[in-house]
N, CA and C of each residue as an Amber inpcrd file, in Angstrom:
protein
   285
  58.5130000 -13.2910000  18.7720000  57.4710000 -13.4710000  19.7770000
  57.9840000 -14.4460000  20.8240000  57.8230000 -13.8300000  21.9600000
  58.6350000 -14.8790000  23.0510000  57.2040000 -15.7610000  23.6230000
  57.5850000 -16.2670000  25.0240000  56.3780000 -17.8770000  25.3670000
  55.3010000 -17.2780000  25.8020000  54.5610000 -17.5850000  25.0270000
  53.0550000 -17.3880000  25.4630000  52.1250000 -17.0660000  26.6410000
  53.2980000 -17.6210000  27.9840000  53.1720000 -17.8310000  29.2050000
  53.6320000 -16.5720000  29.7920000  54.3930000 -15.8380000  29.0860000
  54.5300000 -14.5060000  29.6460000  54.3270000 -13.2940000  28.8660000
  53.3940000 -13.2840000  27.5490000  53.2890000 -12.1360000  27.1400000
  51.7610000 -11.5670000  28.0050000  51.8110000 -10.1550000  28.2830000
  51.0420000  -9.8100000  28.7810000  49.6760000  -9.0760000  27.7490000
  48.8560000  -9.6800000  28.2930000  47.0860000 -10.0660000  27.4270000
  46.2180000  -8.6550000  28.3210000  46.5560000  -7.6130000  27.2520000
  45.2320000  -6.9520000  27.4130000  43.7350000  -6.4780000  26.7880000
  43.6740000  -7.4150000  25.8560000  42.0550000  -7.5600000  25.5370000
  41.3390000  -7.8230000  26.7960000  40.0870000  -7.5300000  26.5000000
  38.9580000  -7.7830000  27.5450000  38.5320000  -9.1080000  27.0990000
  38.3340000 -10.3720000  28.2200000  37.7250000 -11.4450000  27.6140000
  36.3600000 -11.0760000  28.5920000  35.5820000 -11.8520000  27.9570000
  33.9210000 -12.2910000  28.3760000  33.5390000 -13.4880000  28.4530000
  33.4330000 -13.9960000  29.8230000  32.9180000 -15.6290000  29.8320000
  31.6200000 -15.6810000  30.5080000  31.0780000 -16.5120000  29.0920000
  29.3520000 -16.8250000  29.2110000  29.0530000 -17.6270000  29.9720000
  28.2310000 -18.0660000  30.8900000  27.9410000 -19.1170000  31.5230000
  26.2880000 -19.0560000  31.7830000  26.3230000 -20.4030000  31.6570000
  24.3810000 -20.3770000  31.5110000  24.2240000 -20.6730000  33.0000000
  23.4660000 -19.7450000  33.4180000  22.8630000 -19.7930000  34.6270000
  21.3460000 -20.1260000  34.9040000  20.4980000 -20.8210000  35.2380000
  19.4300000 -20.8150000  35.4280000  18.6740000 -19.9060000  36.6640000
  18.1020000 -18.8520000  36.0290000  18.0340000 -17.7650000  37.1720000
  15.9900000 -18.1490000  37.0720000  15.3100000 -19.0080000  37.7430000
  13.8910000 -19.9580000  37.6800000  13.4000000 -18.5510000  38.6500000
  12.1540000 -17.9810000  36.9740000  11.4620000 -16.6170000  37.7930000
  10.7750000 -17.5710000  38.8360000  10.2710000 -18.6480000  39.6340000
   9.2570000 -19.1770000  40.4300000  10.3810000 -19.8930000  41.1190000
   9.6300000 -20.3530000  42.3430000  10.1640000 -21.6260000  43.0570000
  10.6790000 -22.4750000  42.3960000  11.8400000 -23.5890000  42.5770000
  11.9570000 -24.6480000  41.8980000  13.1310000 -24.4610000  40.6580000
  13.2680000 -25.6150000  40.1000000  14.1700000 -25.5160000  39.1020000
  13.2980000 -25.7900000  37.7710000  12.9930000 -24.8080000  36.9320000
  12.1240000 -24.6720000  36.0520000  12.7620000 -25.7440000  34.7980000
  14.3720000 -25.5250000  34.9060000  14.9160000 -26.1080000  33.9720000
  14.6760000 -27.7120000  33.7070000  14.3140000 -28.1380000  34.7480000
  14.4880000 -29.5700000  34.9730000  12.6790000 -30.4630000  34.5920000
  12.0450000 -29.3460000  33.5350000  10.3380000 -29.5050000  33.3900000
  10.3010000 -29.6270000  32.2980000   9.2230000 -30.1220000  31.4150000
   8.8150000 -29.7540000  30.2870000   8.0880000 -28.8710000  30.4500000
   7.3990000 -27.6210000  29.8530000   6.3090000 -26.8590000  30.2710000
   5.1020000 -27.0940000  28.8550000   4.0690000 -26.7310000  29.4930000
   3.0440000 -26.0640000  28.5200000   2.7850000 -24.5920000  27.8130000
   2.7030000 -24.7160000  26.7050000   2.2840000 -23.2450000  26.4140000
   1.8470000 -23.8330000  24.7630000   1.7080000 -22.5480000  23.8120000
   0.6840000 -22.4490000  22.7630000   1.3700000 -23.6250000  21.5020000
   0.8900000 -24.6400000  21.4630000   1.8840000 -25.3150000  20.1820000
   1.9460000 -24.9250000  19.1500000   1.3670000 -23.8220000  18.5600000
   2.0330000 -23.0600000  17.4450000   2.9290000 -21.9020000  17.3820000
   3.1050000 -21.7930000  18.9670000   4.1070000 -20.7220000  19.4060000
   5.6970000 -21.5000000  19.5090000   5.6510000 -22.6480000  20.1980000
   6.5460000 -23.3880000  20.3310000   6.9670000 -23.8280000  19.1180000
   5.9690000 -24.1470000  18.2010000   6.6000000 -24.3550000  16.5280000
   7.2620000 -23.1730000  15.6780000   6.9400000 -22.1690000  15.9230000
   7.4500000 -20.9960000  15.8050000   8.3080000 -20.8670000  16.1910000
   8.8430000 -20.8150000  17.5600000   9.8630000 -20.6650000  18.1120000
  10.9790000 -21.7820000  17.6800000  10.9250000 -23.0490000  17.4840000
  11.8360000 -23.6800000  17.0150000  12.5530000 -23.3370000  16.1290000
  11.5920000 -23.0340000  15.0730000  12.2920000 -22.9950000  14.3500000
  12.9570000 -21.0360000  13.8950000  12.4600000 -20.0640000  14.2780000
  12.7180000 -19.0950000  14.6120000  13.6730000 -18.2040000  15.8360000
  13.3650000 -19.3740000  16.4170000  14.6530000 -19.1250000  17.9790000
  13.6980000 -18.1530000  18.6530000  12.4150000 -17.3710000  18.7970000
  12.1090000 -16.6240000  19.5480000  11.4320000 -17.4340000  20.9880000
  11.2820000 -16.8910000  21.7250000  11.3170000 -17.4010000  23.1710000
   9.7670000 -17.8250000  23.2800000   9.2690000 -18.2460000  24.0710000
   7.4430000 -18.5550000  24.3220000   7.6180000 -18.2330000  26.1110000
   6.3990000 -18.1830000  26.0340000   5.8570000 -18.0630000  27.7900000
   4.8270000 -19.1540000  28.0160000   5.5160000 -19.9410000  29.0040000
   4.4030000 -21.5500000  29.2630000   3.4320000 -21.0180000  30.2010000
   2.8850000 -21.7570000  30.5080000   1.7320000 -21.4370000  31.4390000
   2.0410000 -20.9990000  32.6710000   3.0810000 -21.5180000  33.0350000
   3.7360000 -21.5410000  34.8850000   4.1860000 -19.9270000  34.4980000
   4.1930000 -19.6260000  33.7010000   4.8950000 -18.0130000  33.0300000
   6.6810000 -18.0180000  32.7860000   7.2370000 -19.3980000  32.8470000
   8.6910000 -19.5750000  32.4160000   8.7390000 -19.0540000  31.0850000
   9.4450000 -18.5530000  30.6300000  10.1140000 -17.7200000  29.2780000
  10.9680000 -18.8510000  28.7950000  11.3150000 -19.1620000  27.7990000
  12.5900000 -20.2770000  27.2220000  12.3500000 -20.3710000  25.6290000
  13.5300000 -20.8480000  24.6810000  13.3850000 -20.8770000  23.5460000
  13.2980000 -22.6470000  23.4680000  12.2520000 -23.2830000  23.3280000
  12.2960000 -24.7770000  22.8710000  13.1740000 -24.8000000  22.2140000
  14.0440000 -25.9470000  22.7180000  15.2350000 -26.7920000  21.8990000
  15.5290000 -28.2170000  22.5060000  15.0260000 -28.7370000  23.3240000
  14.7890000 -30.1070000  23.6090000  14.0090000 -31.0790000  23.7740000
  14.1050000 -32.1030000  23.6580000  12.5740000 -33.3600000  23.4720000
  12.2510000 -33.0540000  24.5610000  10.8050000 -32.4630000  24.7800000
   9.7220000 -31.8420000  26.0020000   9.6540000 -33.9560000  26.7320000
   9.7150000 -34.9410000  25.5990000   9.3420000 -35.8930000  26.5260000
  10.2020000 -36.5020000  26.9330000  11.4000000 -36.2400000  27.3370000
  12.4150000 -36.8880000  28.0360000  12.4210000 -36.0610000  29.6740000
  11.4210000 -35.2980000  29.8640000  11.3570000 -34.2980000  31.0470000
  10.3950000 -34.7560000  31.4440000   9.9490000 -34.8270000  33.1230000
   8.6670000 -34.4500000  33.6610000   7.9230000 -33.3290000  33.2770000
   6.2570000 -33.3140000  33.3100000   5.8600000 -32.0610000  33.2450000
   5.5020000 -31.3810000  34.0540000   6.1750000 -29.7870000  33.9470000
   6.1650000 -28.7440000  35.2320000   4.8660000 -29.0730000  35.9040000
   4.7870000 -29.1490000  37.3680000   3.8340000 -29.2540000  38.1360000
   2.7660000 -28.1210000  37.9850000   3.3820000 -27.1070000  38.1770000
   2.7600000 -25.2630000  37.7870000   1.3180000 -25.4910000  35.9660000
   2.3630000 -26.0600000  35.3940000   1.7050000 -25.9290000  34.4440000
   0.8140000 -26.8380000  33.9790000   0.8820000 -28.1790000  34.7720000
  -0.0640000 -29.0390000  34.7380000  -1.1600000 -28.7720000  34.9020000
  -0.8720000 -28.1500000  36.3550000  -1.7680000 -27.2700000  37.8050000
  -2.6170000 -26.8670000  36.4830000  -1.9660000 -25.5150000  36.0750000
  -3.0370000 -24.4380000  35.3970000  -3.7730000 -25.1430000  33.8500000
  -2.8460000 -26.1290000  33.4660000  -4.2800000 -26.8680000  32.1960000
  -5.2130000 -27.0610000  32.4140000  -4.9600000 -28.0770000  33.8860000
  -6.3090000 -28.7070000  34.1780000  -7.3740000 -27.8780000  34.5970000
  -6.9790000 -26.4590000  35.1950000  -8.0030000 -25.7110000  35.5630000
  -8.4650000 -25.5630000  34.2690000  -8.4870000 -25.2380000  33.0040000
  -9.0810000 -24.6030000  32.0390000  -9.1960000 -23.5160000  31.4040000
  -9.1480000 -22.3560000  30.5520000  -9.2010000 -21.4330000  30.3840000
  -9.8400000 -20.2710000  31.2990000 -11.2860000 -21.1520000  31.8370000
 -12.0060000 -20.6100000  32.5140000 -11.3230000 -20.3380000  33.9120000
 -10.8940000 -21.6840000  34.8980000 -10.0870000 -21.7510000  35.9210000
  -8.6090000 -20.7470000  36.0280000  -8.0720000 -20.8960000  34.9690000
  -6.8730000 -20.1510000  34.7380000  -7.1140000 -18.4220000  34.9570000
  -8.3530000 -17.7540000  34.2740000  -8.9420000 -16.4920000  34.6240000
  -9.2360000 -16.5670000  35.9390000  -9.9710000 -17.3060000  36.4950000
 -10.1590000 -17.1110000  37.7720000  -9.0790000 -17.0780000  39.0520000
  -8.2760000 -18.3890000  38.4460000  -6.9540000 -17.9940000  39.2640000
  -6.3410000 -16.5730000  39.5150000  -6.2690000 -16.3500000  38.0420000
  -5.3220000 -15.2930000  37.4800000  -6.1080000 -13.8620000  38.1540000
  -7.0610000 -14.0950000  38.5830000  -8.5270000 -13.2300000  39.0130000
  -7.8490000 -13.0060000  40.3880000  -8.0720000 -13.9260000  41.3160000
  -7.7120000 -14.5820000  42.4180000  -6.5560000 -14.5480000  43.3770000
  -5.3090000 -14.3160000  42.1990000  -3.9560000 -13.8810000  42.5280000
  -3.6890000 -12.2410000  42.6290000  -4.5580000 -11.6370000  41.7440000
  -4.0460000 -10.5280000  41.6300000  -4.7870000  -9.4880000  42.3150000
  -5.9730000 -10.2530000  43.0700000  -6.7020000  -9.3980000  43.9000000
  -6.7850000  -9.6240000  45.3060000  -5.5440000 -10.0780000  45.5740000
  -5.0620000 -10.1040000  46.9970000  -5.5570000 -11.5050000  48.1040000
  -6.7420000 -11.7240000  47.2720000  -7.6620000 -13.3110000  47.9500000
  -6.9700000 -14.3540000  48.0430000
């Protein structure tokens, strides 16, 4: 086997790179979000993904309190279940 530097490499390589592709305005990555805390407990420890309130997708894996919390999802707690329908009312009917 001669130097490494010149044998010619034809496998296919694949390089992963984490991209943050933020479905909304903003850098989603840089939030803690809200969503269901028994979904997020689930997901820890299961690896399946959750949907926060702002509607970001992600698999919890970091201390939520070393982050600010997403503005989006603050927004929609404080409205309420009730507020959140109405939003959600509100958005999708063109008003």
């Amino acid at each position: 086997m001669g130097n490494l530097g010149t044998e010619l490499d034809t496998d296919t390589r694949v390089e992963e790179r984490s991209e943050v592709l933020p479905a909304h305005d903003g850098d989603h990555e840089r939030f803690a979000h809200y969503a269901d805390r028994d979904k997020i407990t689930e997901a820890m420890v299961t690896g399946t993904p959750v949907v926060a309130l702002c509607g970001k997708i992600w698999v919890p894996s970091r201390d939520p309190k070393k982050y600010p919390v997403c503005p989006e999802c603050k927004r929609l707690f404080d409205l309420g279940p009730e507020g959140r329908m109405r939003d959600w009312q509100e958005r999708n009917s063109g008003s």
